[in-house]
N, C-alpha and C positions, 0 to 999 in steps of 0.2 A: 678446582678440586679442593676438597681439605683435608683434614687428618682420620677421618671417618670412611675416606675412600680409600688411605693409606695402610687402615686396619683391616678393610674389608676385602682387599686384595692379598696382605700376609694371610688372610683365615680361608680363600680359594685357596691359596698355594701351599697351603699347610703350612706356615711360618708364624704364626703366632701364639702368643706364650700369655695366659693370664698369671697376675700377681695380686693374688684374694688378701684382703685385710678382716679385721672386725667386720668393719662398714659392711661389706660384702652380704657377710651373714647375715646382718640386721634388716640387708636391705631385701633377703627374701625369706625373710619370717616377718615381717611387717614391723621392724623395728623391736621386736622382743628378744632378741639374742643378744647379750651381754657383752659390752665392750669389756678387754681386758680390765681396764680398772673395774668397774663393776663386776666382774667375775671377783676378783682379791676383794671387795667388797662384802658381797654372799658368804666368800669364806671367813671373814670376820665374823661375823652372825652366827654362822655357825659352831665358830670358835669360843664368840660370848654371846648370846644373845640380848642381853643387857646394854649394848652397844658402846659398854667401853674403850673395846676395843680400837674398833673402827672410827672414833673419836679422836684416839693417842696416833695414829697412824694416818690418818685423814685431818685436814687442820681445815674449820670450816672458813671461808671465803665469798666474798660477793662481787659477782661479776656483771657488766651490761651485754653481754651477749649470751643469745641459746643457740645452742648448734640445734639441737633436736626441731629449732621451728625456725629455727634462722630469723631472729629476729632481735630486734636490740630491745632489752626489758633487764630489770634489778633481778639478780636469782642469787640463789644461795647455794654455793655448791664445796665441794668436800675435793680438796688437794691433798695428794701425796706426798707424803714429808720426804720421803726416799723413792729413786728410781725404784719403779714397779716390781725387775725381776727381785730386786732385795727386800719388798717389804715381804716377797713371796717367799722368801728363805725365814721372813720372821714367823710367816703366818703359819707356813708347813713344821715347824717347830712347835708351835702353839697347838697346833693339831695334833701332833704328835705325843705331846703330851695328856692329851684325851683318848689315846688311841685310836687316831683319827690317821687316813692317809691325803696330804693334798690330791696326790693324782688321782684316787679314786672318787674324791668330792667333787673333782672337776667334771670327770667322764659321768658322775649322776645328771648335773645339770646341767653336761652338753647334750646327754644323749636324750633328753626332752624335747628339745627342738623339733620342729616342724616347718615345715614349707607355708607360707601364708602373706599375704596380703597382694600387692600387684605385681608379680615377679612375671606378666605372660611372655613378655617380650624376652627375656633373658632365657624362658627355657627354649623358646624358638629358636633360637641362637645355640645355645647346646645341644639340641636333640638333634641340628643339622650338621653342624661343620663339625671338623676333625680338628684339634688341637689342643695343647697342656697347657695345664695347670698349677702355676707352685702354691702353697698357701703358708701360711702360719695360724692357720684355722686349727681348732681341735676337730671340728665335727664333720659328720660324711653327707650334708645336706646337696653336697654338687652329685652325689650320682643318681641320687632323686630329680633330679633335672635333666639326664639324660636317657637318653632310649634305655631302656633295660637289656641289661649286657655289652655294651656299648661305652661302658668306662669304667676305670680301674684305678684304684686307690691303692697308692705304695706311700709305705710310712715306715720310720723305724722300728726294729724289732717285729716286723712280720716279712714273711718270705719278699720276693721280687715275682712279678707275675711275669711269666714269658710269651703270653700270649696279646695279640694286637686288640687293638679296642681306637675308637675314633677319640677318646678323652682320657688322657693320662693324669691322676691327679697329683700330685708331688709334696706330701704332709712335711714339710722341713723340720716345723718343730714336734713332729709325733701328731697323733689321733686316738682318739678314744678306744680306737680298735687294742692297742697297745699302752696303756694308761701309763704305765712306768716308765717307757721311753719316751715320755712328752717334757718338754722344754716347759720349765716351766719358774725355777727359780736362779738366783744370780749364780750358784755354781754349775747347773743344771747351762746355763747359755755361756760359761765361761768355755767349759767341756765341747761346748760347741764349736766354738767361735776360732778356738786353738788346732782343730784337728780336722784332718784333712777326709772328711765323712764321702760314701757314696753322693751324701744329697747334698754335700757342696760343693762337689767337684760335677754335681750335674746341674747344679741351678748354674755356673758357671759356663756350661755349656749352652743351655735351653736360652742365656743371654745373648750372648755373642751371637746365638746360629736365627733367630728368632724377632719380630716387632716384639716387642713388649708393653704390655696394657697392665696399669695397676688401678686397682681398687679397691677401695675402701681403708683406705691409710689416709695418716695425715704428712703433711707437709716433714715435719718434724719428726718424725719414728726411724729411730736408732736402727731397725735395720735394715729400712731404705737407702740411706746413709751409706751403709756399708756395700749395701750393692751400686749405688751411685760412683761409688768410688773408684770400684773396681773394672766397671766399662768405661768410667769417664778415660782412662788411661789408653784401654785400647780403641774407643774412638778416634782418639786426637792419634793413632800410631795410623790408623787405617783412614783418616780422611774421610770415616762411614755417616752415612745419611743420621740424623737423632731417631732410633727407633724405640726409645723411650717414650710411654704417653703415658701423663696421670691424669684418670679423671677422678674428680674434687666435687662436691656437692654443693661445698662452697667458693664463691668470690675472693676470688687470689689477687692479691693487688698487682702490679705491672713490675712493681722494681722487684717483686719476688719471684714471679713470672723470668725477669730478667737472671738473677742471680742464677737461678738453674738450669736453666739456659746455658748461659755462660760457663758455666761452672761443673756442671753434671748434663750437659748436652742433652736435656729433656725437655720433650712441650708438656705444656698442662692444657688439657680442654676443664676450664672450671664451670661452678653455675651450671653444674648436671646431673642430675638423679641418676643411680643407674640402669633403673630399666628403663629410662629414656635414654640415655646411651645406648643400650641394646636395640633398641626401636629405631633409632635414626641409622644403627650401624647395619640392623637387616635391610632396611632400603636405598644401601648402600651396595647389597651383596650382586644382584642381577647386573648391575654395570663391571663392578668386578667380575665377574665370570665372564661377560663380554670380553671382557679387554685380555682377559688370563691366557689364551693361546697364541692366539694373534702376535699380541704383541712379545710375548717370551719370544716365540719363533724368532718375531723379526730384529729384535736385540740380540741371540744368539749369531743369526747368520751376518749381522755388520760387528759385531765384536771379533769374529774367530775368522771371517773373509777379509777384511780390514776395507772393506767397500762400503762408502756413506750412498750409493748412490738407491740404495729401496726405499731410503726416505725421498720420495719425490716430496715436490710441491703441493700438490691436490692432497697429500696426506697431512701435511704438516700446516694446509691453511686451517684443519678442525682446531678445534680452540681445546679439545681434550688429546690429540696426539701425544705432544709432550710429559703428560701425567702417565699417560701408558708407557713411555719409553723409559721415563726413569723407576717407576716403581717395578718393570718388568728387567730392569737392568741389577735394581736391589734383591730383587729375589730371584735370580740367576749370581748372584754372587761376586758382582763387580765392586769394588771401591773405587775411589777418586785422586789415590796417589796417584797411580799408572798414567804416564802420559799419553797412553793409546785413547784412557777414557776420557781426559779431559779435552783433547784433540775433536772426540766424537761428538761431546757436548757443544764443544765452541759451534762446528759446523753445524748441527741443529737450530743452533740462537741464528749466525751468519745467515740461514736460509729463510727465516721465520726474520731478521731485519729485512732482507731483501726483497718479503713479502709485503713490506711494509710502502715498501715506494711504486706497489701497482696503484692504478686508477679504483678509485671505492673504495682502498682498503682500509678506512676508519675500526675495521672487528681487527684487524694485522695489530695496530699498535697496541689496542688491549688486550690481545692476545699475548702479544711481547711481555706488555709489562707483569701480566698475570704470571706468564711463563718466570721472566728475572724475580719477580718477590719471591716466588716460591722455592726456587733454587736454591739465591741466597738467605733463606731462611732456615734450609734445613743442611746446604754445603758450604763451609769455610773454603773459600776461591782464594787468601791469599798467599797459601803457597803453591799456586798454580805454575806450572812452569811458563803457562799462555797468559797471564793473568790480563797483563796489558789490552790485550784482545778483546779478553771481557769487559775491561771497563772501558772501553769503546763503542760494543754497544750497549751497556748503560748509558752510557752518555747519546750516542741516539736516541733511545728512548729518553730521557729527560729532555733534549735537545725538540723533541718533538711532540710536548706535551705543555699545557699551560692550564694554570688556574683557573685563568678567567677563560670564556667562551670566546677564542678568537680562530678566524678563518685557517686552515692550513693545520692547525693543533690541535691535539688530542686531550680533553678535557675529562674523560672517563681515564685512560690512562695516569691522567695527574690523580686521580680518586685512589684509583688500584695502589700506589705506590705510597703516599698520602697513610692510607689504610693501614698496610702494614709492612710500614717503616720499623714501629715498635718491633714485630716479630721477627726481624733482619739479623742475624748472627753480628753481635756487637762490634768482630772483626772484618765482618764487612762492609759496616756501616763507615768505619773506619776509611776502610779503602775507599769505600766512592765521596768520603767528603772530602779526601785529600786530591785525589783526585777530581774532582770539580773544583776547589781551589782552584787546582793549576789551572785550569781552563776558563777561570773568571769566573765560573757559572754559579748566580744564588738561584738556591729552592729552598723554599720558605721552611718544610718542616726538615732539612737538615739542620 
């Protein structure tokens, strides 16, 4: 399974939360919607058309990368001498003094925008499934993707709509609907950032209760950060699966990969357009819906009976079983403190090793090992009460897998693990090296 099935199942069970950036927009107007600096850009121009302005404010610079083609080449491009929201406080003053308003220069050249170039896949995806939306977008281009009447846009300074809709959209920093109440310069996000607003005591909620998908942000945006910070905390108190995903356009390297991972409990799927993200994640959605009763039911009735015994055998030899019980376990609302839950897990693994010493069972071991990468990728096992348990059967499965092609071992499972090692929650990599220590045992890529 991957994290495509992991989304596609939060968006069956109505548990998923988009987190829209620039990218976003750009990515379904065909790249003509203005990145925040290119917005404070325009209003230079505005300000002076002579391009003084935007000169004393922007300091020109030559770089070997283009984001816009992803490609390495000489360009010439214009840096911000001040964080963005501050040069916005210079430029709304500059305007000001023309009698100009920033916020209403904004809402003219949001409210241009249009829908265009390859977005099909993305609206398929909104016009079908039920789920929110937070943005720091100014523009209302999401409810043109959805079914007509069928989504609702709440922003500051306009009422709260009470009535249900399948896409909620959540404007954090304002919308053009309300020009005035949009975020837009450094006292403008100070005001924010200090007080305890509807929309941040709900994007706090839509985190925690919620998968989360963001896009069209970069790595580096201050208020990702801030949200990063504030789950990273209650992660690490709940033991909870990473339901943080960023997908990236571009090639993230591995130690950065790693750092937020570790750090901010988040995957990145990089190297993705987003409506190919949306294309891979609708052919993602029929298997999710498959598995979405079934398996809720059957995590429900062994969590609250305390009987492992429905997991038979005949179920747990399928190579997708295990993907249904844990994502059907996360969205029933289980965590991995409880030692009821980590009891139930051990005994899934216990029966899935056991399957492994039938006659034929060469699909058992890479099923094992598919099963353990996955786990310890997305759950920290080492304050397990059972831990020892688990790295037990780790160590079966390593104990029964080998590089090279020999009789007896399992040489697709050495791949599976091999594979992604890298993706391993750093503190568990931790535990199974010390652990194989004790035990003598070299594998090459520990």
């Amino acid at each position: 399974m991957s994290h495509y099935f992991d989304i596609a199942y939060a968006a069956v069970n109505n548990r998923l939360c988009l987190i829209t950036g620039a990218g976003f927009t750009k990515a379904i107007t065909h790249q003509k919607a203005p990145t925040w600096e290119d917005l404070l850009k325009q209003l230079c121009g505005i300000c002076d058309p002579s391009g003084n302005l935007v000169n004393k404010l922007f300091t020109s610079t030559s770089i070997g990368y283009c984001s816009e083609c992803n490609t390495e080449h000489n360009i010439e491009v214009y840096k911000p001498i001040l964080p963005l929201d501050e040069l916005a406080e210079i430029i709304s003053r500059k305007l000001k003094d023309k009698d100009l308003n920033i916020y209403e220069e904004i809402k003219k050249i949001i409210e241009k925008l249009e829908l265009d170039g390859n977005y099909k896949n993305i609206e398929k995806f909104f016009k079908e499934h039920s789920f929110r939306v937070v943005t720091t977008n100014y523009d209302k281009l999401i409810l043109k993707l959805c079914e007509e009447g069928e989504c609702q846009a709440i922003s500051p300074g306009m009422l709260i709509p009470r009535l249900s809709s399948k896409v909620k959209v959540y404007h954090v920093h304002g919308s053009i609907d309300s020009p005035t109440n949009m975020i837009v310069t450094s006292n403008n996000y100070f005001r924010f950032m200090s007080s305890e607003s509807y929309f941040s005591q709900k994007l706090s909620t839509l985190l925690f209760e919620n998968t989360i998908v963001i896009l069209g942000y970069a790595l580096n945006d201050n208020n990702l950060k801030s949200i990063f910070n504030n789950y990273k905390e209650f992660a690490q108190t709940t033991m909870s699966s990473p339901n943080v995903i960023l997908v990236t356009r571009r090639k993230i390297d591995r130690h950065i990969k790693d750092f937020y991972k570790n750090t901010y409990n988040m995957r990145v799927l990089d190297g993705v357009e987003i409506d190919k993200f949306f294309e891979i994640l609708n052919l993602h959605i029929p298997k999710a819906e498959e598995c979405k009763e079934s398996s809720k039911d059957a995590i429900t009735r062994v969590m609250k009976d305390g009987s492992t015994r429905f997991y038979k055998k005949d179920y747990l030899r399928s190579s997708d079983s295990f993907f249904e019980i844990f994502n059907a376990m996360i969205s029933s609302g289980f965590n991995f403190s409880s030692t009821e839950s980590q009891e139930k897990f051990l005994d899934v693994f216990e029966k899935k090793k056991q399957l492994t010493g039938e006659d034929g069972a060469w699909s058992q071991y890479t099923g094992l090992a598919n099963w353990l990468t996955y786990f310890l990728t997305c759950i920290d096992i080492s304050k397990f009460h059972n831990k020892d348990k688990f790295m037990e059967i780790i160590s079966h499965s390593f104990n029964t897998m080998s590089e090279e092609l020999l009789l007896g071992y399992s040489w697709e499972a050495y791949s599976i693990w091999k594979k992604n090692w890298d993706e391993i929650l750093e503190q568990n990599k931790i535990e199974i090296q010390n652990f194989m220590t004790k035990q003598d045992k070299a594998i090459a890529f520990l």
